[in-house]
MIVO-373721 format. One record per residue (C-alpha): residue number from 1; x, y negated, z; residue in one letter. Coordinates in steps of 0.02 Angstrom, whole numbers, always signed. Layout:
<drengus>
+------+--------+--------+--------+------+
| resi |      x |      y |      z | resn |
+------+--------+--------+--------+------+
|  NUM |      X |      Y |      Z |    a |
...
+------+--------+--------+--------+------+
</drengus>
This chain:
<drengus>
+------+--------+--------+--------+------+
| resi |      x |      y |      z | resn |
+------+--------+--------+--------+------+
|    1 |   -353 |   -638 |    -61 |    x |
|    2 |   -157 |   -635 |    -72 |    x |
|    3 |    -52 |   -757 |   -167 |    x |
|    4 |   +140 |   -786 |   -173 |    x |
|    5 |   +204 |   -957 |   -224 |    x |
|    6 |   +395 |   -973 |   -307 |    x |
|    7 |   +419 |   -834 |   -154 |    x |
|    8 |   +619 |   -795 |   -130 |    x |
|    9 |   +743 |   -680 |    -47 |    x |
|   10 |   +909 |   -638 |    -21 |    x |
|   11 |  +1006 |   -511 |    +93 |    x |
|   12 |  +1208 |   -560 |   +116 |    x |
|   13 |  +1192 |   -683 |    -37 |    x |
|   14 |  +1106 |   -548 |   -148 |    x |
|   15 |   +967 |   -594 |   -232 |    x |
|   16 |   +828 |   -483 |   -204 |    x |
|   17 |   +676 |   -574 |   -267 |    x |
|   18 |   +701 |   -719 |   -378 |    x |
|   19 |   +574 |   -861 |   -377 |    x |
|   20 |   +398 |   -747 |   -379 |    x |
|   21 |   +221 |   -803 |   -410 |    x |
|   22 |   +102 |   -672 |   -396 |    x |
|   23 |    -73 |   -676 |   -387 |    x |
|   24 |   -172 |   -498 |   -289 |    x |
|   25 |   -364 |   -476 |   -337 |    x |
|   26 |   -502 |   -482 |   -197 |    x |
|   27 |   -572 |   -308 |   -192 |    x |
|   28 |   -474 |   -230 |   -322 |    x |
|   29 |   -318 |    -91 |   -312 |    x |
|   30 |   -138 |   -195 |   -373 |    x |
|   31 |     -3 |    -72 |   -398 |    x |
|   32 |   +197 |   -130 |   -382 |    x |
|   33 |   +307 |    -13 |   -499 |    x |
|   34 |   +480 |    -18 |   -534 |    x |
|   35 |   +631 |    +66 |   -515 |    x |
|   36 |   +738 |    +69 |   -341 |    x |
|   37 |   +798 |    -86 |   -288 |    x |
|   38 |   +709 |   -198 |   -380 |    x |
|   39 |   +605 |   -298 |   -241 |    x |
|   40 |   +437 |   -215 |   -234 |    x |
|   41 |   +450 |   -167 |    -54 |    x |
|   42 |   +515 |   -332 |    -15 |    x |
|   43 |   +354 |   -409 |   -104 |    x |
|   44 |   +250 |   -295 |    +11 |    x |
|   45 |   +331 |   -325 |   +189 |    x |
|   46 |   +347 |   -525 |   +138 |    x |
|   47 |   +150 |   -483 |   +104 |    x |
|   48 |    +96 |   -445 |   +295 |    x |
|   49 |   +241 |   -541 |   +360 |    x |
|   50 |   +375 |   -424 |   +425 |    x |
|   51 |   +501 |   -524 |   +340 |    x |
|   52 |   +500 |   -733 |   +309 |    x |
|   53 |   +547 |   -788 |   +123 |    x |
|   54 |   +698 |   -894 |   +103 |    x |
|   55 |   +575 |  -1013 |    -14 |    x |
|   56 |   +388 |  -1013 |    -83 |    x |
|   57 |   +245 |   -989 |    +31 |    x |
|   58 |   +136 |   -836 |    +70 |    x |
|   59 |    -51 |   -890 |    +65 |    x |
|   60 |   -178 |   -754 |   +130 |    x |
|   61 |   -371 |   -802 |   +110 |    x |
|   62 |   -309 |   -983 |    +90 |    x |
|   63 |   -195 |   -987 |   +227 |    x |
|   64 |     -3 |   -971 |   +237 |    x |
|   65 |    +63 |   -867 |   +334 |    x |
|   66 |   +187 |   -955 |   +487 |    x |
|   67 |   +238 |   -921 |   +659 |    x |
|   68 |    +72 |   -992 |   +742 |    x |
|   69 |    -51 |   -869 |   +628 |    x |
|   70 |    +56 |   -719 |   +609 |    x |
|   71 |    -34 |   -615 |   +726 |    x |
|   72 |   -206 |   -667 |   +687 |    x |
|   73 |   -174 |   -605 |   +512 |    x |
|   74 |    -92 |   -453 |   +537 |    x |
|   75 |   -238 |   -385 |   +624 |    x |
|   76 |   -331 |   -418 |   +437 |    x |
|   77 |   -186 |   -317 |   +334 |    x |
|   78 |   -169 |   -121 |   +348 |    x |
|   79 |     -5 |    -55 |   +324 |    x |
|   80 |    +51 |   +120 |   +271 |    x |
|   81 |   +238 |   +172 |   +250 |    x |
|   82 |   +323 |   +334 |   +172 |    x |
|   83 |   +325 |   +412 |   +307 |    x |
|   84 |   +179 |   +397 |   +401 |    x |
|   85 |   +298 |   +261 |   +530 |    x |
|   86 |   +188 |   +416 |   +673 |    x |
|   87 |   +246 |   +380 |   +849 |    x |
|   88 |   +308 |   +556 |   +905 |    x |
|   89 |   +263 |   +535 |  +1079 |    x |
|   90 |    +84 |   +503 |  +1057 |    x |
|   91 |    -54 |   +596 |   +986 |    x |
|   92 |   -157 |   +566 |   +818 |    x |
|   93 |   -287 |   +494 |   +932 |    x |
|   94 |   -162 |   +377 |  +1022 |    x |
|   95 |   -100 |   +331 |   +851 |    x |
|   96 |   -242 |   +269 |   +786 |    x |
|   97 |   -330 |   +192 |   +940 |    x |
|   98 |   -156 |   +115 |   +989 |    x |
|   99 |   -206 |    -70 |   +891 |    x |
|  100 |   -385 |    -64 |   +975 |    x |
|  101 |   -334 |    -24 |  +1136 |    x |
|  102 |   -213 |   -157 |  +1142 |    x |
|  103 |   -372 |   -290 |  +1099 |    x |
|  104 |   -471 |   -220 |  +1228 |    x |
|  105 |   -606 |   -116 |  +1127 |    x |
|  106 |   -679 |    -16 |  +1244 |    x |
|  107 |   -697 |   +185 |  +1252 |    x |
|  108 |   -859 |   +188 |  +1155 |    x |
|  109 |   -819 |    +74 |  +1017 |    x |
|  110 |   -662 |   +164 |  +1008 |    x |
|  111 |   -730 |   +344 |   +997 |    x |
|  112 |   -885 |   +281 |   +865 |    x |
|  113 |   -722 |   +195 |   +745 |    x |
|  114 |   -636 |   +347 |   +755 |    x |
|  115 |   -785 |   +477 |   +705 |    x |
|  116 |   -813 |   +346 |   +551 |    x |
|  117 |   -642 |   +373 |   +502 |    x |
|  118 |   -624 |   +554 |   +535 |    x |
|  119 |   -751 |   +588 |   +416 |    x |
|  120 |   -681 |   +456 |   +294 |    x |
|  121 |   -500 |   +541 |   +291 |    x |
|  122 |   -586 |   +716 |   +300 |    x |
|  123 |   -458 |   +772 |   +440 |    x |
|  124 |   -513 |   +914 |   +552 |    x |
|  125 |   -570 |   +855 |   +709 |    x |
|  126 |   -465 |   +964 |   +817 |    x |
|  127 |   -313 |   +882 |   +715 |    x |
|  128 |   -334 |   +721 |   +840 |    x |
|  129 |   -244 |   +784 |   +984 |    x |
|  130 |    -91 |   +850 |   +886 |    x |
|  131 |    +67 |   +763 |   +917 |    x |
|  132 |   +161 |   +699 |   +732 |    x |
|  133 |   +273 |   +874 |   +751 |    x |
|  134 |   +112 |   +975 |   +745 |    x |
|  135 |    +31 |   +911 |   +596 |    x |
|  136 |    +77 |   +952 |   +414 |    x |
|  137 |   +129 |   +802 |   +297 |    x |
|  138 |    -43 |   +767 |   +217 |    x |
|  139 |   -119 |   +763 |   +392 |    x |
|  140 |     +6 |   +619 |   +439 |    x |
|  141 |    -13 |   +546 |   +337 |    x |
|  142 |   -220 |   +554 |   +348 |    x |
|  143 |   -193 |   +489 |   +527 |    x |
|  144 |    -80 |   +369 |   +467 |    x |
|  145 |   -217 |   +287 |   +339 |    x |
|  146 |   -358 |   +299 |   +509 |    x |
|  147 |   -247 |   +176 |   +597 |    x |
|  148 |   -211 |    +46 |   +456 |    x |
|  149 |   -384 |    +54 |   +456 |    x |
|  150 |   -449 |    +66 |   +633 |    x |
|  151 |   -467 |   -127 |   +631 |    x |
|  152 |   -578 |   -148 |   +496 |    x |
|  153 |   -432 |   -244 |   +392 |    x |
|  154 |   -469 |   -335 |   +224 |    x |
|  155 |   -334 |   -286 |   +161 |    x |
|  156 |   -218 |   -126 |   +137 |    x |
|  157 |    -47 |   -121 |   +112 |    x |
|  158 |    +40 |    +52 |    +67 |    x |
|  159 |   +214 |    +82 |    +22 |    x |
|  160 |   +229 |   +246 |    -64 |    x |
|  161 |   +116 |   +314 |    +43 |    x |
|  162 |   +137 |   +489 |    -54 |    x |
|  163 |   +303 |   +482 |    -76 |    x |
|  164 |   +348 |   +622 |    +35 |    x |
|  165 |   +209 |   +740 |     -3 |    x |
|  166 |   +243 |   +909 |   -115 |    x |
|  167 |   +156 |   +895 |   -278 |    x |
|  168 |     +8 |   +990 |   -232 |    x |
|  169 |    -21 |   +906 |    -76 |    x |
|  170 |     +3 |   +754 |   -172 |    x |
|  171 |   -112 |   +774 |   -301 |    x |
|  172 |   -272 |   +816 |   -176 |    x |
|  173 |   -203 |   +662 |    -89 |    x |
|  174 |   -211 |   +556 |   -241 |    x |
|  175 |   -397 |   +605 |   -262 |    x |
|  176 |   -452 |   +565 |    -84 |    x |
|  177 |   -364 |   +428 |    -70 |    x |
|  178 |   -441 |   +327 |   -230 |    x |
|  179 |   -614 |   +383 |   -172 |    x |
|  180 |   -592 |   +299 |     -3 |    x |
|  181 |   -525 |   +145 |   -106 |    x |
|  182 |   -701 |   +144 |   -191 |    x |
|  183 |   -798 |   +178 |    -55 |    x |
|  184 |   -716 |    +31 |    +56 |    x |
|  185 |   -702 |    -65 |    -88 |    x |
|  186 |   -544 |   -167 |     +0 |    x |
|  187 |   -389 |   -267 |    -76 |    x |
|  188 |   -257 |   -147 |    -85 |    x |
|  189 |    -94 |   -181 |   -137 |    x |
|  190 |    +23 |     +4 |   -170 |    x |
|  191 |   +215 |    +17 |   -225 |    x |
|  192 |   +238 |   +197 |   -298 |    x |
|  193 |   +398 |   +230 |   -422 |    x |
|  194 |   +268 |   +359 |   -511 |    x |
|  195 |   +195 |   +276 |   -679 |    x |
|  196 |    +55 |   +402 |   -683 |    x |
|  197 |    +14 |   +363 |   -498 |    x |
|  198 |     -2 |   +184 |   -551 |    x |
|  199 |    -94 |   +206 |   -697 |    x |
|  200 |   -224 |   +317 |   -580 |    x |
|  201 |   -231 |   +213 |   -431 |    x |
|  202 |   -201 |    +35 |   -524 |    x |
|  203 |   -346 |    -90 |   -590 |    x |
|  204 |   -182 |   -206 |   -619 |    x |
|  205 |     -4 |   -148 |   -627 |    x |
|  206 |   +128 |   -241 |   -595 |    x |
|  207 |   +315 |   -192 |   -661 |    x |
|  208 |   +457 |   -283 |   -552 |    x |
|  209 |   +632 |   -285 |   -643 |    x |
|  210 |   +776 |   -349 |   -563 |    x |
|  211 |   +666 |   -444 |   -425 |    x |
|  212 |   +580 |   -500 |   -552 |    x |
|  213 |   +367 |   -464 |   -616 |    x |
|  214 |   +345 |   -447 |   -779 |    x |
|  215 |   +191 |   -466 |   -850 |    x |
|  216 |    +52 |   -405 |   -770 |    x |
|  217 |    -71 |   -276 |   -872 |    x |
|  218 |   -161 |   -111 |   -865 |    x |
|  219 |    -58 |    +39 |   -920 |    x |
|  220 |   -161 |    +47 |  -1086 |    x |
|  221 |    -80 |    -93 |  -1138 |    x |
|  222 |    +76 |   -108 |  -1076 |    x |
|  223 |   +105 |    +58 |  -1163 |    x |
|  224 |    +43 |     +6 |  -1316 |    x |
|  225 |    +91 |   -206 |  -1306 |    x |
|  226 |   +265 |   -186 |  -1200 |    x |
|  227 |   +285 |   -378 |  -1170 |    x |
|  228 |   +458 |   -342 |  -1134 |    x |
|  229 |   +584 |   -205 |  -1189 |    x |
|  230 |   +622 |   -160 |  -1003 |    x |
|  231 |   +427 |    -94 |   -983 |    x |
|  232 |   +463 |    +19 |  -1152 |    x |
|  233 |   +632 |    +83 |  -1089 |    x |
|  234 |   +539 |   +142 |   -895 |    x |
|  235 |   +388 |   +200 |   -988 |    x |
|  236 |   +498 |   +310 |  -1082 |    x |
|  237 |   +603 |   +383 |   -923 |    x |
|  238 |   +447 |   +435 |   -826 |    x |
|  239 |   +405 |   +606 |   -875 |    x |
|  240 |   +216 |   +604 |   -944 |    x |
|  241 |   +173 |   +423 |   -908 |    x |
|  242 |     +0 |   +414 |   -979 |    x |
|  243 |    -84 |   +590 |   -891 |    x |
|  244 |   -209 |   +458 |   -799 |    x |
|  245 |   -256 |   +402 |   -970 |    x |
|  246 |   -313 |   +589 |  -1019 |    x |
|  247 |   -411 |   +589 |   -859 |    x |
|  248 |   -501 |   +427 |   -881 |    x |
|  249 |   -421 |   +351 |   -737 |    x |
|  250 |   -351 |   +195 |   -827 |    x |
|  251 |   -475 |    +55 |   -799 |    x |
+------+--------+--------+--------+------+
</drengus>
């Protein structure tokens, strides 16, 4: 679905992400880890094309991404930031509809896409005409999800998308969120600096080091076969790495 050939980038002569081949799974969850800094939300926005690389290519269902085809594909890719990325001066409903109106859906297909997604995210109906400074964080960042996925995309694209939650919010958002990734059964790719996260959400999970991937594994093994000290050294400074494992949430 996504690949990234000898993919490159530097800010002011900084190296950010050395040469990078990676490779993301049709219909399966990839996970970027690593600690801050070290390229993964680079790897993301070169993903759905916010940024260009400085080399390598960016190939999405067999074709690379460039000026001419940039839109087009966008519309296929989801994207969820930290934050929510909520315009303040428009409601949940003009959040999410914002994309669709801008093609020219019209009112009813509109209204029938939102219901599906309202029960999807399992936000409160009455939650839709709340402006962003009315709504608590896991509502955001419900609404947030509806309109990366008001289009229908084929893949999703999340970058920490918890990140700003408190722990308990966090933790019912964890579960909803992985049942609406095997529901839709899409391509998702999600950073997250939380090894347990990754090891709940991830089929593959990909530590970045440096701008660097190193190899790519579940968290079974890379716990047990470190292919490189690095992965033994972060496992280590995450408190309770392996908590998905107790669960049964490591596939």
């Amino acid at each position: 679905m996504l690949e990234l050939e000898k993919v490159t980038k530097s800010y002011n002569g900084q190296h950010v992400l050395k040469p990078t081949d990676l490779s993301v799974a049709d219909g399966r969850t990839t996970v970027l880890i690593g600690p801050s800094g070290c390229g993964k939300s680079t790897l993301l926005r070169l993903m759905i094309g916010l940024i260009r690389p400085d080399s390598g290519r960016v190939v999405f269902a067999g074709e690379e991404l460039n000026r001419d085809n940039l839109r087009a594909i966008r519309r296929r890719m989801g994207y969820v930031i930290q934050d929510g990325g909520l315009f303040p001066h428009l409601s949940a409903r003009d959040n999410v509809e914002l994309m669709a109106r801008h093609l020219g859906w019209d009112k009813e297909r509109r209204h029938r896409r939102l219901e599906e997604l309202v029960e999807l995210t399992q936000l409160w109906p009455e939650v839709l005409d709340r402006f962003p400074v009315q709504m608590s964080g896991g509502q955001q960042q419900r609404v947030s999800l509806m309109r990366a996925l008001m289009l229908d995309p084929d893949v999703l694209l999340l970058d920490e998308p918890l990140g700003a939650l408190d722990p308990m919010i966090r933790f019912e958002m964890q579960e909803e969120l992985r049942a609406i990734f095997q529901r839709l059964g899409k391509t998702v790719v999600m950073v997250t600096h939380d090894m347990g996260e990754a090891g709940f959400f991830g089929d593959t999970i990909v530590i970045m080091k440096e701008g660097v991937i190193l190899p790519q594994r579940g968290l079974r093994e890379l716990a047990e076969r470190p292919a490189d000290p690095f992965i033994s050294t972060f496992l280590q400074a995450r408190r309770h790495p392996l908590d998905a494992l107790q669960e049964g949430a490591c596939r």
